[in-house]
N, C-alpha and C positions, 0 to 999 in steps of 0.2 A: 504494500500500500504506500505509495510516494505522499510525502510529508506535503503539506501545504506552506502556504509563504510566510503565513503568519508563526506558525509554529518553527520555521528556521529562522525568520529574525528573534523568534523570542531567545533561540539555542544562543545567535549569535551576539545576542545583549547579556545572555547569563555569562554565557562563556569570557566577553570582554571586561563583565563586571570582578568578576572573579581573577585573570590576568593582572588586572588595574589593581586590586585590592594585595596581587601576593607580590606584584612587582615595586607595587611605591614604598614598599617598607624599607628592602636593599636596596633601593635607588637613594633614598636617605641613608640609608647607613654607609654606601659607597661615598659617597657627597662628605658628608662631616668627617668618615676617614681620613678624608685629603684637605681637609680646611685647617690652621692653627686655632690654637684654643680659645682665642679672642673671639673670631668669629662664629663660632658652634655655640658659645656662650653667650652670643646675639640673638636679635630676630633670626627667623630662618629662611635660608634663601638658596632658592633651588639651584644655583648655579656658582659654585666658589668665585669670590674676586680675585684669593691670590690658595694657589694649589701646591700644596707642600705633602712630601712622605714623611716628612720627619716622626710623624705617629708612630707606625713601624717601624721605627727603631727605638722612640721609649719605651713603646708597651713591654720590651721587654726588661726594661732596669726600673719601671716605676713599681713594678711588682714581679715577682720571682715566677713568670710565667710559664721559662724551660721547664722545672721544676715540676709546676702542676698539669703542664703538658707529658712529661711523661708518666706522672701518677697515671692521668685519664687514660691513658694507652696501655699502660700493663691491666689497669683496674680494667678495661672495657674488652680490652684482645681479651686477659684469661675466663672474664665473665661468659664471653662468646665461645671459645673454644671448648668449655665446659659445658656451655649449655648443648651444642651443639652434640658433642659426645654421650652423654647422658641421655638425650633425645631419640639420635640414632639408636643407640641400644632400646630404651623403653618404643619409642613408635614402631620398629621392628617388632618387638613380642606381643604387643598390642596387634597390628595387622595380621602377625600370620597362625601367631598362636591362640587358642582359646582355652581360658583358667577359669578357675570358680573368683567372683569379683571382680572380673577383669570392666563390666558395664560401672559398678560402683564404684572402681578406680578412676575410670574415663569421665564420669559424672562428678569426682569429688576434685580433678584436677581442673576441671574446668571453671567447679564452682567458685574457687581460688580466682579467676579472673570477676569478677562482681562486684570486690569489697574494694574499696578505694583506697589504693594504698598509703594513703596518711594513719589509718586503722591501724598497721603492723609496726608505726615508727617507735613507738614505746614500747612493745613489745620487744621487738628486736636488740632496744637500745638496755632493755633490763637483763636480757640472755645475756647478750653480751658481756656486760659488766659483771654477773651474778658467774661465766662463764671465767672470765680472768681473777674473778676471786677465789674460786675453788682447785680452777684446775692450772693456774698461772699461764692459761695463753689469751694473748693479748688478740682481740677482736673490736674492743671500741677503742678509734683513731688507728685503726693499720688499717694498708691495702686489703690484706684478708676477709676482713668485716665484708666490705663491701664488695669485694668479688659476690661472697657467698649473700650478700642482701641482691643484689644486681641477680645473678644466677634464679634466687628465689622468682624473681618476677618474669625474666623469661623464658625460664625453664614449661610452664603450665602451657602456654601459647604455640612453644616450640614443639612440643609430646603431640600437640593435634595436632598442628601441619605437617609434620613427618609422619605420621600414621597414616591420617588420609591420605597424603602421596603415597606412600608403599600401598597403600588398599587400591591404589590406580593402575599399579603394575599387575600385571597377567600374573596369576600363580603356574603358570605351567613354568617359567621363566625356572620356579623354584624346582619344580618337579625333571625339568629337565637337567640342572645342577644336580640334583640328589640323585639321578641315572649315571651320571658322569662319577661319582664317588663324592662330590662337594658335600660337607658338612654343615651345620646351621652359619657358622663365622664367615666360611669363604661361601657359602650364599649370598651369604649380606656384605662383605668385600667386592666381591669380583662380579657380584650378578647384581645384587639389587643395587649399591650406591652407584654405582657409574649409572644408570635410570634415572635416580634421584636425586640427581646432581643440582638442577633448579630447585627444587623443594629446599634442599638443604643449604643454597646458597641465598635464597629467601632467609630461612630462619639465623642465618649468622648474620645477615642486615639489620634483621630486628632488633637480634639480643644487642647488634655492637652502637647502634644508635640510640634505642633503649639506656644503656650504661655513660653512651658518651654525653650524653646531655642532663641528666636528672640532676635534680638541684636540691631536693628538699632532704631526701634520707643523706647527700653528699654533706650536707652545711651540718648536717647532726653527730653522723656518725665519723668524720675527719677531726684530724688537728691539724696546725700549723706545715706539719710534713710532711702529711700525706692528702692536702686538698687538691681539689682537681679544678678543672680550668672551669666549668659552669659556675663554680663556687665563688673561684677564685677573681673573676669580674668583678664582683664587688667591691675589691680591696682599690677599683682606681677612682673611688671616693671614698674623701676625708672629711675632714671636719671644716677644712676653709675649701674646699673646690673637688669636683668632679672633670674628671680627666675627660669629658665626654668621646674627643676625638681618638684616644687611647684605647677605649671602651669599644667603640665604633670598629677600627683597626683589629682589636685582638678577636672580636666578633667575628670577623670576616677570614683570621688565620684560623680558627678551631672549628670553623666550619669547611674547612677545607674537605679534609680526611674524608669527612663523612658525603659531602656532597662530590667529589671525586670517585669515591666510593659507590654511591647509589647509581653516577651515571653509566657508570662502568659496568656495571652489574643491574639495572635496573630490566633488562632482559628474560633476567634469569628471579627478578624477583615478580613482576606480572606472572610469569608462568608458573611460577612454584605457589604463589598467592591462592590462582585458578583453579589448578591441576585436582585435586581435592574436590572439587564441588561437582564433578563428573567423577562417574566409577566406572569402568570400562565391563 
């Protein structure tokens, strides 16, 4: 049935409103990167009178940004690489195998995505301390902590979309390995993950932007030496001025990774997204 005209200008006013609304925010935020701090601290004006980088190069001596740049990177890779692993294994024995509770299990990890995770911050933050008093390992203010808080959150998300992708793959795929001599591991090595290669490269997107950005369990559960860059933003205001164009700057470097990242792989994240909502 061909669209009428009215219904494609309406497409082409949502779609422009929507453009206009995700573009003028980085359009500002490029802008006052390259303006000096006098002028960002004016009226605002969409076109600098005098265009300076000098931002990027303080952003990194006004506050200790290398620092919480690589916090965010071990904390975000190990939280990913983890979820990921643990995913693979559980969505594996969820799709192929069937156990008593396996419906109760799939229903209670999902239910874990519902509660709004400011819910768990006091919880987490009392194990934790309750955890380094008894057993002297340190979880509140290490990397650790937040691996394993980060992990918590996309660990639930990751188990479905791996599972439903393996429930996409043919089982004879399995039965034909198991003819060959393959065993349950080199199944799921050699036959299923090279299949699920979008699925799984979807869900290490999630978990790694998921981690690279949160800010509220980050501001809680960090010290001075282990904060990370979301966090860490805020330390380019003080008490007599906000560094805006520094602010602006380091915005635009910590968003790098990630938006680098999605374009590169945004391919394989539409298709692993998908994949799941058809069962072959």
């Amino acid at each position: 049935m061909r669209e009428s005209s009215a219904v494609r200008w309406a497409r082409r006013i949502v779609l422009t409103f929507l453009t206009v609304f995700t573009v003028v925010p980085l359009y500002v935020m490029v802008v006052s990167s390259i303006k000096p701090l006098q002028d960002v601290q004016g009226a605002f004006t969409w076109f600098p009178s005098h265009v300076t980088f000098r931002p990027f190069v303080d952003m990194w001596h006004t506050v200790p940004l290398g620092r919480y740049f690589i916090n965010s990177l071990v904390v975000a890779t190990c939280a990913t690489v983890c979820s990921v692993a643990i995913a693979i294994f559980t969505g594996y024995a969820v799709s192929r195998y069937r156990f008593a509770g396996r419906g109760t299990f799939m229903t209670v990890v999902l239910s874990t995505q519902m509660f709004p995770g400011i819910l768990f911050l006091l919880p987490l933050f009392l194990i934790f301390v309750n955890i380094d008093r008894y057993t002297g390992i340190t979880l509140y203010g290490s990397r650790l902590g937040l691996i394993i808080t980060y992990l918590t959150f996309a660990l639930p998300f990751s188990i479905w979309l791996i599972a439903g992708y393996f429930d996409t793959i043919p089982r004879e795929l399995d039965e034909a390995a198991r003819v060959d001599g393959a065993g349950p591991m080199r199944t799921l090595f050699r036959v299923l993950l090279p299949v699920a290669a979008p699925g799984i490269v979807a869900v290490a997107i999630y978990a790694f932007m998921t981690a690279w950005g949160e800010v509220l369990f980050a501001s809680v559960l960090t010290d001075q030496s282990t904060r990370t860059l979301a966090v860490g933003l805020r330390e380019y205001a003080n008490q007599a001025q906000v560094y805006w164009n520094e602010v602006m700057a380091a915005s635009l470097v910590i968003s790098l990774p990630v938006v680098v990242g999605f374009l590169a792989l945004q391919r394989f994240l539409v298709h692993g997204l998908t994949a799941g909502a058809v069962k072959s």
